[in-house]
N, C-alpha and C positions, 0 to 999 in steps of 0.2 A: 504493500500500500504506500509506500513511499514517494512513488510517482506522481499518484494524485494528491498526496500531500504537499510535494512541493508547487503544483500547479496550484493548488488551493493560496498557496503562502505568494504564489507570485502576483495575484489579485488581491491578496490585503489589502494593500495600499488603498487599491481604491473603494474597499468595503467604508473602510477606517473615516477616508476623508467625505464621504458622502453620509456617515453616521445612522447607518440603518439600522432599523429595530423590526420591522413588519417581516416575519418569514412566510416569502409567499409560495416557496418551495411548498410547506407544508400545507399552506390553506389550498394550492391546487392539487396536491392530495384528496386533503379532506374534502375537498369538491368533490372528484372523483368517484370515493368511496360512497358519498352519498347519494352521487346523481348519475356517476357515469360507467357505472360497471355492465358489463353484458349481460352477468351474470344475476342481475335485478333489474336492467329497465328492459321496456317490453318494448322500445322505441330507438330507430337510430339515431345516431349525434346529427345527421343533417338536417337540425330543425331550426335552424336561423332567420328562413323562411318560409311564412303560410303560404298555401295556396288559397287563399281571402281574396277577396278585391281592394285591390291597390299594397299589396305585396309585390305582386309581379310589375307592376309599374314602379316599386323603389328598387326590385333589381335591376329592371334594365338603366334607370338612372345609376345607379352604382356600376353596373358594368361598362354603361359610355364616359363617365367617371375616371376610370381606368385610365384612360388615354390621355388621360390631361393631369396626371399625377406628377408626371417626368417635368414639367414646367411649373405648375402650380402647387405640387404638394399634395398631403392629405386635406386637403382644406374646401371649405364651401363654396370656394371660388372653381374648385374641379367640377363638385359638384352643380352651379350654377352654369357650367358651359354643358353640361351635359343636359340639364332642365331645357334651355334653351334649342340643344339640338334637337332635343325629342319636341319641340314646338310644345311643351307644357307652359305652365302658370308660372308666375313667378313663386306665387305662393306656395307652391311645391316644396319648395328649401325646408317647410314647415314640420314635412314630415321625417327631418334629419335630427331629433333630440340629440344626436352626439356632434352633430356639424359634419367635417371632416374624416373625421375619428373613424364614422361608421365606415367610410370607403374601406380604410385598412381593416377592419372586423369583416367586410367582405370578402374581402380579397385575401386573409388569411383563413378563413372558412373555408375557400375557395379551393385553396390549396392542402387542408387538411383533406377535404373531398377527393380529391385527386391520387392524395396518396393514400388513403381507404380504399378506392376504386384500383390501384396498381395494386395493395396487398392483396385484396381481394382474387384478381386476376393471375397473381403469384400463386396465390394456393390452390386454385382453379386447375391453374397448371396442371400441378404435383401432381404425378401418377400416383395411383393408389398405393405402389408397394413401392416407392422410392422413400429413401429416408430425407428426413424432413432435414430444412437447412438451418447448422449449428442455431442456438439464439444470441449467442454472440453476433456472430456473423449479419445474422437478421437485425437485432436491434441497429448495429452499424449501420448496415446497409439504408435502411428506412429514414435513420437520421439524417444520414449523409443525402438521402433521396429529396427528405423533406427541405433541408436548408437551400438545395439546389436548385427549387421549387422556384424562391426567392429570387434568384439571379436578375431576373426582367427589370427589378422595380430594385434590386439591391443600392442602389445611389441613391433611393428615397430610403430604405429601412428603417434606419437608425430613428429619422423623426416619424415611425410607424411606431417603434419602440418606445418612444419619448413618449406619444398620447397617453401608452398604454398607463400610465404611470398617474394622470388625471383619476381619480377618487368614484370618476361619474362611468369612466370607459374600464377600467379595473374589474370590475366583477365580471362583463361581458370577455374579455382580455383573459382574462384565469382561467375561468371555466373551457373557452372554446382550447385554450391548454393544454385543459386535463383529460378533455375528450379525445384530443392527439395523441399525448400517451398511452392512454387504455385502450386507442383502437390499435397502436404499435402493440401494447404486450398482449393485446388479444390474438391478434395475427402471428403473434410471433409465439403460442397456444398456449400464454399460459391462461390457469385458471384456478388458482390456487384461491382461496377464500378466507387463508391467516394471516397472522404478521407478513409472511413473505408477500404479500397482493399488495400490502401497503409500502415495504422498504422497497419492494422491485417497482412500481414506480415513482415514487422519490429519488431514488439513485438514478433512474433513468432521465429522467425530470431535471437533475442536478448534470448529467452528463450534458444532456439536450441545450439547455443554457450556457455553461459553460465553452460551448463550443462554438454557439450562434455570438457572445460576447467575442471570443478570440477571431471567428469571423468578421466583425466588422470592425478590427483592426488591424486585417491581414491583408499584406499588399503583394504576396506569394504568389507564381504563378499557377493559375488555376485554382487558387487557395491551397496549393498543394500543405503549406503548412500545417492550415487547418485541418485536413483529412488524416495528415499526421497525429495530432493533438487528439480527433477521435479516437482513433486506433488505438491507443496509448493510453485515454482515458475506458474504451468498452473492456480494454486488457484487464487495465486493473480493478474494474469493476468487477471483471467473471475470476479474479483472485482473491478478491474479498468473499465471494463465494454465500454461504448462509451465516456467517462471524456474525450474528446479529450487535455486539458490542460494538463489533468496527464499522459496522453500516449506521450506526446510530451517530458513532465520532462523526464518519464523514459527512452527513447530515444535518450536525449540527453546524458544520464548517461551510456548507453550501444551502444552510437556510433561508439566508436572504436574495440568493442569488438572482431571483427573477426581479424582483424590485431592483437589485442594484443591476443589471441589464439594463433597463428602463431607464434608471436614472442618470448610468454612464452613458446609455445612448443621448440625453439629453445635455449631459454636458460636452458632448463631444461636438452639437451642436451650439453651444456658447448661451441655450437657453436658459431663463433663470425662473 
Protein backbone atom coordinates (compact mmCIF):
# COMPACT_ATOMS: atom_id res chain seq x y z
CA UNK A 1 0.00 0.00 0.00
CA UNK A 2 2.61 2.36 -0.08
CA UNK A 3 2.16 3.55 -3.52
CA UNK A 4 -1.18 4.83 -2.86
CA UNK A 5 0.11 6.34 0.01
CA UNK A 6 2.46 8.39 -1.39
CA UNK A 7 0.01 9.43 -4.12
CA UNK A 8 -2.35 10.21 -1.31
CA UNK A 9 0.63 12.57 0.45
CA UNK A 10 1.47 14.17 -2.98
CA UNK A 11 -2.00 15.89 -2.92
CA UNK A 12 -1.99 17.12 0.76
CA UNK A 13 -0.94 20.01 -0.06
CA UNK A 14 -3.80 20.89 -1.74
CA UNK A 15 -6.25 19.07 0.71
CA UNK A 16 -4.54 21.37 3.42
CA UNK A 17 -4.70 24.72 1.71
CA UNK A 18 -8.22 24.54 0.48
CA UNK A 19 -9.35 23.38 4.36
CA UNK A 20 -11.95 20.67 3.64
CA UNK A 21 -14.16 19.07 6.15
CA UNK A 22 -17.32 17.73 3.93
CA UNK A 23 -16.37 13.96 2.98
CA UNK A 24 -18.06 13.44 -0.14
CA UNK A 25 -16.39 10.34 -0.80
CA UNK A 26 -18.54 8.88 1.75
CA UNK A 27 -21.86 10.77 1.30
CA UNK A 28 -21.77 9.25 -2.51
CA UNK A 29 -21.41 6.03 -0.82
CA UNK A 30 -24.03 6.49 1.33
CA UNK A 31 -26.19 7.79 -1.64
CA UNK A 32 -25.58 4.64 -3.27
CA UNK A 33 -26.21 2.29 -0.67
CA UNK A 34 -29.57 3.98 -0.36
CA UNK A 35 -30.65 4.68 -3.73
CA UNK A 36 -28.55 3.04 -6.10
CA UNK A 37 -27.90 -0.54 -5.76
CA UNK A 38 -29.39 -3.03 -8.35
CA UNK A 39 -29.78 -5.11 -5.88
CA UNK A 40 -32.93 -2.92 -4.35
CA UNK A 41 -34.10 -0.41 -6.95
CA UNK A 42 -36.42 -1.81 -9.30
CA UNK A 43 -35.60 1.14 -11.66
CA UNK A 44 -32.46 2.12 -13.90
CA UNK A 45 -30.12 5.08 -13.09
CA UNK A 46 -31.32 6.66 -16.42
CA UNK A 47 -33.92 8.60 -14.93
CA UNK A 48 -32.75 12.37 -15.29
CA UNK A 49 -35.21 12.54 -17.64
CA UNK A 50 -39.21 12.06 -17.89
CA UNK A 51 -40.86 11.34 -20.67
CA UNK A 52 -43.67 14.23 -19.47
CA UNK A 53 -44.25 17.01 -21.66
CA UNK A 54 -41.75 19.55 -21.92
CA UNK A 55 -38.81 17.13 -20.60
CA UNK A 56 -38.04 16.34 -24.13
CA UNK A 57 -38.03 19.94 -25.17
CA UNK A 58 -35.37 20.79 -22.17
CA UNK A 59 -33.38 17.86 -23.64
CA UNK A 60 -33.18 18.94 -26.97
CA UNK A 61 -32.37 22.51 -25.50
CA UNK A 62 -29.52 20.84 -23.56
CA UNK A 63 -28.20 18.84 -26.25
CA UNK A 64 -28.14 22.00 -28.97
CA UNK A 65 -26.54 23.58 -25.63
CA UNK A 66 -23.64 21.21 -26.28
CA UNK A 67 -22.23 23.10 -29.15
CA UNK A 68 -21.91 26.34 -27.64
CA UNK A 69 -20.14 25.06 -24.59
CA UNK A 70 -16.54 25.38 -26.35
CA UNK A 71 -17.10 29.36 -26.47
CA UNK A 72 -19.50 30.02 -23.93
CA UNK A 73 -19.05 27.63 -21.01
CA UNK A 74 -21.51 25.80 -18.81
CA UNK A 75 -23.47 28.99 -18.78
CA UNK A 76 -27.07 30.31 -19.76
CA UNK A 77 -25.72 32.11 -22.21
CA UNK A 78 -25.17 28.40 -24.17
CA UNK A 79 -28.10 27.74 -23.12
CA UNK A 80 -29.87 30.94 -24.59
CA UNK A 81 -28.20 30.35 -28.08
CA UNK A 82 -29.72 27.01 -28.19
CA UNK A 83 -33.58 28.44 -26.88
CA UNK A 84 -33.03 30.60 -29.77
CA UNK A 85 -32.10 28.14 -32.39
CA UNK A 86 -34.85 26.00 -31.42
CA UNK A 87 -37.07 29.23 -32.30
CA UNK A 88 -38.41 28.87 -28.47
CA UNK A 89 -39.54 31.79 -25.95
CA UNK A 90 -37.24 33.44 -24.40
CA UNK A 91 -38.89 32.49 -21.36
CA UNK A 92 -37.72 29.02 -21.68
CA UNK A 93 -34.36 29.99 -19.67
CA UNK A 94 -37.13 29.40 -16.88
CA UNK A 95 -37.02 26.06 -16.90
CA UNK A 96 -33.07 25.85 -16.09
CA UNK A 97 -33.39 26.13 -11.98
CA UNK A 98 -29.46 25.33 -12.10
CA UNK A 99 -28.64 27.80 -15.06
CA UNK A 100 -25.80 26.51 -16.77
CA UNK A 101 -24.94 23.88 -14.33
CA UNK A 102 -27.78 21.73 -15.75
CA UNK A 103 -25.83 21.55 -19.26
CA UNK A 104 -22.95 19.69 -17.48
CA UNK A 105 -25.41 17.39 -15.36
CA UNK A 106 -26.44 16.47 -18.90
CA UNK A 107 -23.91 15.95 -20.56
CA UNK A 108 -22.25 13.84 -17.61
CA UNK A 109 -25.43 11.65 -17.41
CA UNK A 110 -24.93 11.41 -20.84
CA UNK A 111 -21.96 9.87 -20.76
CA UNK A 112 -22.53 7.61 -17.66
CA UNK A 113 -25.25 6.31 -20.22
CA UNK A 114 -22.92 5.56 -22.68
CA UNK A 115 -20.63 3.79 -20.67
CA UNK A 116 -23.67 1.56 -19.14
CA UNK A 117 -24.63 0.90 -22.73
CA UNK A 118 -20.79 -0.38 -23.67
CA UNK A 119 -20.76 -2.42 -20.39
CA UNK A 120 -23.73 -3.62 -21.03
CA UNK A 121 -22.77 -4.80 -24.75
CA UNK A 122 -19.30 -6.12 -23.07
CA UNK A 123 -21.01 -8.67 -21.24
CA UNK A 124 -23.42 -9.25 -24.10
CA UNK A 125 -20.58 -10.26 -25.78
CA UNK A 126 -19.05 -12.83 -23.30
CA UNK A 127 -19.72 -16.27 -24.58
CA UNK A 128 -21.31 -18.34 -22.16
CA UNK A 129 -18.31 -20.53 -21.12
CA UNK A 130 -15.48 -17.90 -21.57
CA UNK A 131 -14.02 -16.76 -18.28
CA UNK A 132 -15.05 -13.42 -17.34
CA UNK A 133 -12.43 -10.44 -17.52
CA UNK A 134 -10.16 -10.07 -14.28
CA UNK A 135 -12.00 -7.20 -12.19
CA UNK A 136 -9.02 -5.49 -11.87
CA UNK A 137 -8.71 -5.21 -15.39
CA UNK A 138 -12.47 -4.30 -15.72
CA UNK A 139 -12.63 -1.62 -13.10
CA UNK A 140 -9.50 -0.08 -15.13
CA UNK A 141 -10.79 -0.54 -18.16
CA UNK A 142 -14.30 1.40 -17.56
CA UNK A 143 -12.44 4.00 -15.75
CA UNK A 144 -10.08 4.74 -18.09
CA UNK A 145 -13.33 4.22 -20.75
CA UNK A 146 -15.22 6.77 -18.76
CA UNK A 147 -12.61 9.79 -18.25
CA UNK A 148 -12.01 9.35 -22.17
CA UNK A 149 -15.75 9.92 -22.56
CA UNK A 150 -14.73 13.48 -21.54
CA UNK A 151 -12.10 14.32 -24.19
CA UNK A 152 -14.75 16.43 -26.41
CA UNK A 153 -15.53 19.03 -23.85
CA UNK A 154 -12.05 18.33 -21.77
CA UNK A 155 -10.87 22.31 -22.15
CA UNK A 156 -14.24 23.09 -20.45
CA UNK A 157 -14.08 20.24 -17.53
CA UNK A 158 -12.43 21.67 -14.87
CA UNK A 159 -15.31 24.61 -14.80
CA UNK A 160 -17.93 21.54 -15.06
CA UNK A 161 -16.16 20.43 -11.85
CA UNK A 162 -16.06 23.96 -10.28
CA UNK A 163 -20.20 24.15 -10.50
CA UNK A 164 -20.33 20.98 -9.07
CA UNK A 165 -19.18 22.40 -5.80
CA UNK A 166 -22.38 25.19 -5.76
CA UNK A 167 -24.46 23.67 -2.49
CA UNK A 168 -27.60 23.82 -5.20
CA UNK A 169 -25.91 21.55 -8.04
CA UNK A 170 -24.11 19.06 -5.36
CA UNK A 171 -26.65 16.63 -4.53
CA UNK A 172 -27.62 16.33 -8.26
CA UNK A 173 -23.48 16.08 -8.89
CA UNK A 174 -23.09 13.14 -6.13
CA UNK A 175 -25.79 11.10 -6.79
CA UNK A 176 -25.46 10.93 -10.69
CA UNK A 177 -21.61 9.75 -9.20
CA UNK A 178 -22.78 7.12 -7.21
CA UNK A 179 -24.88 5.74 -9.87
CA UNK A 180 -21.60 5.49 -12.17
CA UNK A 181 -19.82 3.51 -9.64
CA UNK A 182 -22.60 0.96 -8.96
CA UNK A 183 -23.34 0.60 -12.54
CA UNK A 184 -19.06 -0.06 -12.91
CA UNK A 185 -19.01 -2.73 -9.91
CA UNK A 186 -22.25 -4.09 -11.01
CA UNK A 187 -20.99 -4.85 -14.57
CA UNK A 188 -17.86 -5.67 -13.22
CA UNK A 189 -20.41 -8.66 -11.11
CA UNK A 190 -20.10 -7.85 -8.04
CA UNK A 191 -22.91 -8.33 -5.72
CA UNK A 192 -21.86 -8.71 -2.44
CA UNK A 193 -24.50 -7.08 0.18
CA UNK A 194 -21.78 -6.57 3.38
CA UNK A 195 -19.16 -4.33 4.35
CA UNK A 196 -17.37 -5.38 1.04
CA UNK A 197 -20.48 -3.56 -1.27
CA UNK A 198 -19.66 -0.43 0.68
CA UNK A 199 -15.58 -0.33 0.85
CA UNK A 200 -15.51 -1.72 -2.91
CA UNK A 201 -17.12 1.22 -3.94
CA UNK A 202 -15.49 3.85 -1.89
CA UNK A 203 -12.04 2.66 -2.80
CA UNK A 204 -13.39 2.62 -6.37
CA UNK A 205 -14.87 6.12 -5.80
CA UNK A 206 -11.44 7.35 -4.40
CA UNK A 207 -9.44 5.70 -7.36
CA UNK A 208 -12.05 7.28 -9.89
CA UNK A 209 -11.36 10.91 -8.50
CA UNK A 210 -8.08 10.74 -7.85
CA UNK A 211 -7.24 10.05 -11.23
CA UNK A 212 -9.97 12.42 -13.11
CA UNK A 213 -7.94 15.32 -10.47
CA UNK A 214 -4.39 14.20 -11.94
CA UNK A 215 -6.15 14.30 -15.32
CA UNK A 216 -6.62 17.77 -15.43
CA UNK A 217 -3.37 18.59 -14.80
CA UNK A 218 -1.66 16.29 -17.07
CA UNK A 219 -0.08 17.68 -20.17
CA UNK A 220 1.38 13.86 -21.03
CA UNK A 221 0.95 12.76 -24.39
CA UNK A 222 -2.29 11.05 -24.71
CA UNK A 223 -2.48 11.58 -20.95
CA UNK A 224 -0.24 8.66 -21.02
CA UNK A 225 0.66 9.64 -17.55
CA UNK A 226 -2.42 9.45 -16.23
CA UNK A 227 -3.20 5.88 -17.48
CA UNK A 228 -0.05 5.26 -15.64
CA UNK A 229 -1.32 6.65 -12.33
CA UNK A 230 -4.58 4.34 -12.83
CA UNK A 231 -2.79 1.30 -13.26
CA UNK A 232 -0.61 1.80 -10.24
CA UNK A 233 -3.51 3.11 -8.24
CA UNK A 234 -6.28 -0.33 -9.52
CA UNK A 235 -2.70 -2.26 -8.42
CA UNK A 236 -2.62 -1.24 -5.25
CA UNK A 237 -6.15 -1.24 -4.70
CA UNK A 238 -6.58 -5.21 -5.71
CA UNK A 239 -3.26 -5.59 -2.84
CA UNK A 240 -5.15 -4.13 -0.27
CA UNK A 241 -7.37 -6.97 -1.02
CA UNK A 242 -10.37 -7.56 1.86
CA UNK A 243 -7.60 -5.71 4.81
CA UNK A 244 -10.66 -4.18 5.95
CA UNK A 245 -8.40 -1.94 8.48
CA UNK A 246 -6.30 -0.80 5.58
CA UNK A 247 -9.31 0.16 3.37
CA UNK A 248 -10.61 2.16 6.06
CA UNK A 249 -6.90 4.12 6.50
CA UNK A 250 -7.11 4.63 2.90
CA UNK A 251 -10.54 6.09 3.11
CA UNK A 252 -10.11 8.09 5.60
CA UNK A 253 -7.14 9.66 3.48
CA UNK A 254 -9.32 10.19 0.39
CA UNK A 255 -12.57 11.37 2.01
CA UNK A 256 -12.73 14.56 0.82
CA UNK A 257 -11.41 13.91 -2.38
CA UNK A 258 -14.41 14.61 -4.44
CA UNK A 259 -15.19 18.11 -2.94
CA UNK A 260 -11.51 18.91 -3.03
CA UNK A 261 -11.78 17.87 -7.06
CA UNK A 262 -14.36 20.48 -7.30
CA UNK A 263 -12.69 22.91 -5.43
CA UNK A 264 -9.05 22.55 -7.12
CA UNK A 265 -10.93 22.49 -10.32
CA UNK A 266 -12.20 25.84 -9.28
CA UNK A 267 -9.08 27.24 -8.23
CA UNK A 268 -7.38 26.25 -11.17
CA UNK A 269 -9.68 28.49 -12.64
CA UNK A 270 -8.68 31.79 -10.46
CA UNK A 271 -12.45 31.55 -9.25
CA UNK A 272 -13.23 32.75 -5.80
Amino acid sequence: SSGINAEFQTFQHYFKQINLRAPMIRCCVRQAVSACSRLHRPFPARTYYASEEGEDLKFDILEGSLKHVHNHGWTETALRHAIKELDLSEASIKMFKLGGAEIALHYDQSLNDQLEDMMAQQKDDLAPDAEPVPIADFLQDAIKTRLELQLPYYDRWAEALALCIDPNVAPKATSQFAHLIDDIWFYAGDKSTDFNWYTRRATVAAVYGLTELFMLQDTSPGYSETWAFLNRRVTDLAALGENRVELEKQLESAGDLMKATFIIARNMLGQK
